[in-house]
C-alpha positions as a LaTeX table, in Angstrom:
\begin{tabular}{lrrr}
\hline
Residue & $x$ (\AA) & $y$ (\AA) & $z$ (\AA) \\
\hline
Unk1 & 0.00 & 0.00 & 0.00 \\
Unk2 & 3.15 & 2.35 & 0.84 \\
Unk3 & 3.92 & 1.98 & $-2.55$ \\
Unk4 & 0.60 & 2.96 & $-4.09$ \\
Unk5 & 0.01 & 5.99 & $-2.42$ \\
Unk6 & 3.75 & 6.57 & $-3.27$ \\
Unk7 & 3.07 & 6.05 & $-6.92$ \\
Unk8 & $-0.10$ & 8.06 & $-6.68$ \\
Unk9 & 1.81 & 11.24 & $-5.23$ \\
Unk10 & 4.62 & 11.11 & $-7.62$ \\
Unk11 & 1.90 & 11.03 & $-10.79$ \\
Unk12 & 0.52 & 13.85 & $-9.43$ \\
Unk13 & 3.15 & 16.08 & $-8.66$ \\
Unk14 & 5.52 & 15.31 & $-12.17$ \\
Unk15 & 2.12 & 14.84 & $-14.27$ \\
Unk16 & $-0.06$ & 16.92 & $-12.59$ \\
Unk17 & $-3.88$ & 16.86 & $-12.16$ \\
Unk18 & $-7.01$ & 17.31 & $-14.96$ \\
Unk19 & $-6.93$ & 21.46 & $-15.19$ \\
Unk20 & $-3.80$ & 21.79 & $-13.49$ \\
Unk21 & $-0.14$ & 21.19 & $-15.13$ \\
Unk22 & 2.37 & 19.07 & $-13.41$ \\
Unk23 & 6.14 & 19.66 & $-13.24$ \\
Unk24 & 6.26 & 17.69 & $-16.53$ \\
Unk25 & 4.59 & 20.16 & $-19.31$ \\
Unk26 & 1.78 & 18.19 & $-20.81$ \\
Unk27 & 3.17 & 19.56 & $-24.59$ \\
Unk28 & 6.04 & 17.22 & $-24.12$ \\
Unk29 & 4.11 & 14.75 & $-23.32$ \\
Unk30 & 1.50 & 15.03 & $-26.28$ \\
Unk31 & 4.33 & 15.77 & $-28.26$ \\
Unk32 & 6.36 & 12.61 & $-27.58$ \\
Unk33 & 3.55 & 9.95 & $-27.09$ \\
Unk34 & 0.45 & 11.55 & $-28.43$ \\
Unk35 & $-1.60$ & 10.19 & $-31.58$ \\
Unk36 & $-0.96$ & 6.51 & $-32.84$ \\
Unk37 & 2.48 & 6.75 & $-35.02$ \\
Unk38 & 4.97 & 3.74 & $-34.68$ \\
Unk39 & 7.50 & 6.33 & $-33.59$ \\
Unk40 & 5.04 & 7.57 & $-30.26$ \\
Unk41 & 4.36 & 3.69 & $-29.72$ \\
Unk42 & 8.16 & 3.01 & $-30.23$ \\
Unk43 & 9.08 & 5.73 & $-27.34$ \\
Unk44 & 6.17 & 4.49 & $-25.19$ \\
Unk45 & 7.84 & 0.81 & $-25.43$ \\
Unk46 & 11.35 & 1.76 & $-24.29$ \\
Unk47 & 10.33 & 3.84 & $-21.91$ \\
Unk48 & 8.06 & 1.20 & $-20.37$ \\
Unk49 & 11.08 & $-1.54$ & $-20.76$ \\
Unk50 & 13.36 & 1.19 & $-19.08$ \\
Unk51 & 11.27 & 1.79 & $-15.79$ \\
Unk52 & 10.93 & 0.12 & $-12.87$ \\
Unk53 & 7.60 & $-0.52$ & $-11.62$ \\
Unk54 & 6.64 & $-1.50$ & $-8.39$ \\
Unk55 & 3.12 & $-3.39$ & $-8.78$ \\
Unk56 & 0.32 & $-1.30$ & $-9.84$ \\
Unk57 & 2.34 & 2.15 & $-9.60$ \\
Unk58 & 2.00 & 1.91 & $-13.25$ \\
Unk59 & $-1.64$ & 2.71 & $-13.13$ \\
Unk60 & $-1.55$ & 6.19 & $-11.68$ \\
Unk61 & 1.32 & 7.07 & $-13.33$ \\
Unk62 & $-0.41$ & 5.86 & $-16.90$ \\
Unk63 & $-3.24$ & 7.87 & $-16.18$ \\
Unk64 & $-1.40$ & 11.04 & $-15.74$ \\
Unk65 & 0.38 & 10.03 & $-19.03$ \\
Unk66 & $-3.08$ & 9.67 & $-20.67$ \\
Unk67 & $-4.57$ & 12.76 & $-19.22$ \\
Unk68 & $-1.65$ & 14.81 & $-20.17$ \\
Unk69 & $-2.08$ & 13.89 & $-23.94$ \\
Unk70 & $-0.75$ & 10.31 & $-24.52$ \\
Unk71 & $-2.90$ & 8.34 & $-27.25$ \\
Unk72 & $-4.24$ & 5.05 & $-26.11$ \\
Unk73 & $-2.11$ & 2.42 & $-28.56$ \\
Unk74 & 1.51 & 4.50 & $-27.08$ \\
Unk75 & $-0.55$ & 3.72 & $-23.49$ \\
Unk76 & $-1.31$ & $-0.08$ & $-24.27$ \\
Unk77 & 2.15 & $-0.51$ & $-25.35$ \\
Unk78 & 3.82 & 1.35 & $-22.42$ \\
Unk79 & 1.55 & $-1.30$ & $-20.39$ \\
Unk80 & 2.87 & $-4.07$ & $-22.15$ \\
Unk81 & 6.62 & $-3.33$ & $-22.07$ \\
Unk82 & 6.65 & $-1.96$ & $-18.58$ \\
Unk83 & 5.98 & $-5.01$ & $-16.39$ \\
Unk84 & 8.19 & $-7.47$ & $-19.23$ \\
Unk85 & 11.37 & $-5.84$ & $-18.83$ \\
Unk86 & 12.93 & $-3.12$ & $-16.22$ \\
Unk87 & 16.49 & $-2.12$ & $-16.56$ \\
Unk88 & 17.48 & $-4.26$ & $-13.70$ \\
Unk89 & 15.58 & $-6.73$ & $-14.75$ \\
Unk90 & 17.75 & $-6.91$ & $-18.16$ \\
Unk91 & 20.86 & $-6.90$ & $-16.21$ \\
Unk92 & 20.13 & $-10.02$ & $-14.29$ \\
Unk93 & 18.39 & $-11.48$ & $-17.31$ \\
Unk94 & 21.97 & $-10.75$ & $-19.12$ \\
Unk95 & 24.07 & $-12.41$ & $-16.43$ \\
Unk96 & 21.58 & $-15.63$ & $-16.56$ \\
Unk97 & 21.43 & $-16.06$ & $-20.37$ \\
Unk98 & 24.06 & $-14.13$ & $-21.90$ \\
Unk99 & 23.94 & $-10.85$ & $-24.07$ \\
Unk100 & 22.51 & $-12.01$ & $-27.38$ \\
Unk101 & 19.92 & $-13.96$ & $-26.14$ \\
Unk102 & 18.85 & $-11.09$ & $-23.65$ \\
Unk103 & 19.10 & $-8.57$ & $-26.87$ \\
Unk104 & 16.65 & $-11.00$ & $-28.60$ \\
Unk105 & 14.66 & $-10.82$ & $-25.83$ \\
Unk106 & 14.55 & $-6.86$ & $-24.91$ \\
Unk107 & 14.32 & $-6.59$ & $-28.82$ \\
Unk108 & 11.15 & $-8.97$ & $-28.99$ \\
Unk109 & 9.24 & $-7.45$ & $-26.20$ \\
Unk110 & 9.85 & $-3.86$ & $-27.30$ \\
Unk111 & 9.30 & $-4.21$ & $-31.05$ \\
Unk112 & 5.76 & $-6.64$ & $-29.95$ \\
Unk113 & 4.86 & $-4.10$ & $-27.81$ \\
Unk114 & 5.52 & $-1.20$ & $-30.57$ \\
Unk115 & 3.50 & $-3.22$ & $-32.63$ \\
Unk116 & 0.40 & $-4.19$ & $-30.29$ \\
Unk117 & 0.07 & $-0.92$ & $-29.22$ \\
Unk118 & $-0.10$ & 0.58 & $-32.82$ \\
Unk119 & $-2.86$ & $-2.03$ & $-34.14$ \\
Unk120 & $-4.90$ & $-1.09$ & $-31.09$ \\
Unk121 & $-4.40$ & 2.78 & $-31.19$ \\
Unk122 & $-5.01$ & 2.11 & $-35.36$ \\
Unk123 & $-8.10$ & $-0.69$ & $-35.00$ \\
Unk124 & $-9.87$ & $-0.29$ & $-31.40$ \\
Unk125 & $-9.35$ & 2.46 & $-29.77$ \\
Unk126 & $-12.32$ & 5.15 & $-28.95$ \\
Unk127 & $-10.38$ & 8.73 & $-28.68$ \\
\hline
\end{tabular}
C-alpha cells in the first residue's frame, strides 16, 4: 500500500492533475507519445522496458500520461513493455542467459509491444 500511495503522489506532482499542469509540461508529453504513429508507440515501449515498476504504480502514473495527452495504442504498449522488462531486470536477465539472447529478448518485447500498441491505437481504440 506504501507503494501505491507513493506512486499516486509522484503522478501527481511530475504529471499533474485534470486542469492543473504538473512539473512535466503536458506539450512534451503530447508531443512525444500523443496520436498513434509507430515512432510515439516506439518511445512508449522503451520507456516502459526502461522503468521500474513497483506493482500497480504503473496505473496512476499511466493515467497522468493519458490525461496529459498520450494516445491510447503508445498507453497499451507502455503497459505491455513496462511489467516485461525493467532495466534491472535486463541486467540479471543478461548475467543468466548471456547478451545475445537477452538482446533478442529486450528486442522482442519492445518491437511486440511497438506493434500491439499501434494495431490497437489504429483498430480499437475510442479517442
Amino acid at each position: 500500500m506504501p507503494l501505491l500511495l507513493g506512486g499516486v503522489l509522484v503522478a501527481g506532482l511530475l504529471l499533474g492533475r485534470p486542469g492543473h499542469e504538473g512539473l512535466i509540461p503536458a506539450t512534451w508529453i503530447s508531443e512525444s507519445v500523443g496520436g498513434n504513429s509507430l515512432a510515439a508507440n516506439a518511445f512508449a515501449s522503451v520507456a516502459g522496458a526502461l522503468m521500474y515498476f513497483a506493482t500497480l504504480t504503473e496505473i496512476p502514473i499511466l493515467q497522468g500520461l493519458l490525461g496529459s495527452g498520450m494516445g491510447s495504442g503508445p498507453a497499451l504498449a507502455f503497459l505491455l513493455a513496462g511489467p516485461a522488462l525493467s532495466l534491472p531486470n535486463m541486467l540479471v536477465i543478461n548475467t543468466v542467459i548471456g547478451p545475445k539472447k537477452t538482446a533478442a529478448y529486450v528486442g522482442l518485447v519492445v518491437v511486440m509491444a511497438t506493434l500491439s500498441g499501434w494495431f490497437y491505437g489504429s483498430f480499437f481504440a475510442v479517442n
